[in-house]
N, C-alpha and C positions, 0 to 999 in steps of 0.2 A: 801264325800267318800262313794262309794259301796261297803257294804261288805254282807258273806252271815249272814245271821241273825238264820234261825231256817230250820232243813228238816222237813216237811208236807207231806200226802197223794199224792200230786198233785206236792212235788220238792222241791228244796232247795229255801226260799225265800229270800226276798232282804232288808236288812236293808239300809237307807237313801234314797229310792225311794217312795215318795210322789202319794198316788193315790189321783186325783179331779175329786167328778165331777160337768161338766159344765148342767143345765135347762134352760130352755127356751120353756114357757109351758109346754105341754106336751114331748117335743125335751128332747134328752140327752145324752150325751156324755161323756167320761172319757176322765183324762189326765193323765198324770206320770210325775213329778218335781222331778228334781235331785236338791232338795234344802235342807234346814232344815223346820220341821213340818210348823214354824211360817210364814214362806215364801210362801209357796206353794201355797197358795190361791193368796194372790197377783199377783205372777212369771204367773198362767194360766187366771189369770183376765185382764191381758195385754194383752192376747194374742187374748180374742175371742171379736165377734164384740157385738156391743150395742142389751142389750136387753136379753144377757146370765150372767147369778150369777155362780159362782162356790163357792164350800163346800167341805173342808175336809172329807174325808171317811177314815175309820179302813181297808178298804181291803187290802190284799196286792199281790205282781206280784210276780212272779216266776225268777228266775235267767235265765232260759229257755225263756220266757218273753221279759225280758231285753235285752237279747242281740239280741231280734230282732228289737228292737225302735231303734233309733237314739237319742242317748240322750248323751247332754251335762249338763258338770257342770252348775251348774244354769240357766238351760234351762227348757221348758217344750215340750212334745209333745202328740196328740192323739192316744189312746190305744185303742182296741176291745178287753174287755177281752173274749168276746165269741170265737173270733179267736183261732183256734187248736194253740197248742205251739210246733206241734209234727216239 
């Protein structure tokens, strides 16, 4: 479940949205799991090809954020959090 969690500097953020990210070398990527903590590494390890680790991260997304991914329950997908939210 999505709920909002805490308002910040930067927006209200998201509690139950999972950031990962995926390495590979020097390569690196984020993802967002709408799963629970335990899962989330799994759910984006399926997803990338051979040769990438993903790792739990403390960051977190914006509500603002969120409703621009596509994100399903127990899904995962790639996030830029550099990308404006505006």
């Amino acid at each position: 479940m999505i709920e909002r969690e805490e308002i910040g500097m930067t927006g209200t953020f998201v509690r139950g949205l999972q950031v990962v990210v995926a390495t590979k070398g020097r390569e690196r990527q984020f993802w967002v799991a709408v799963t629970p903590r335990i899962k989330a590494v799994a759910v984006v390890q399926r997803r990338l090809e051979d040769g990438w680790k993903a790792s739990l991260t403390d960051q977190k997304i914006t509500l603002r954020q969120a409703h621009k991914l596509k994100l399903r329950l127990n899904g995962a997908c790639r996030w830029d959090p550099d990308q404006p939210s505006g």
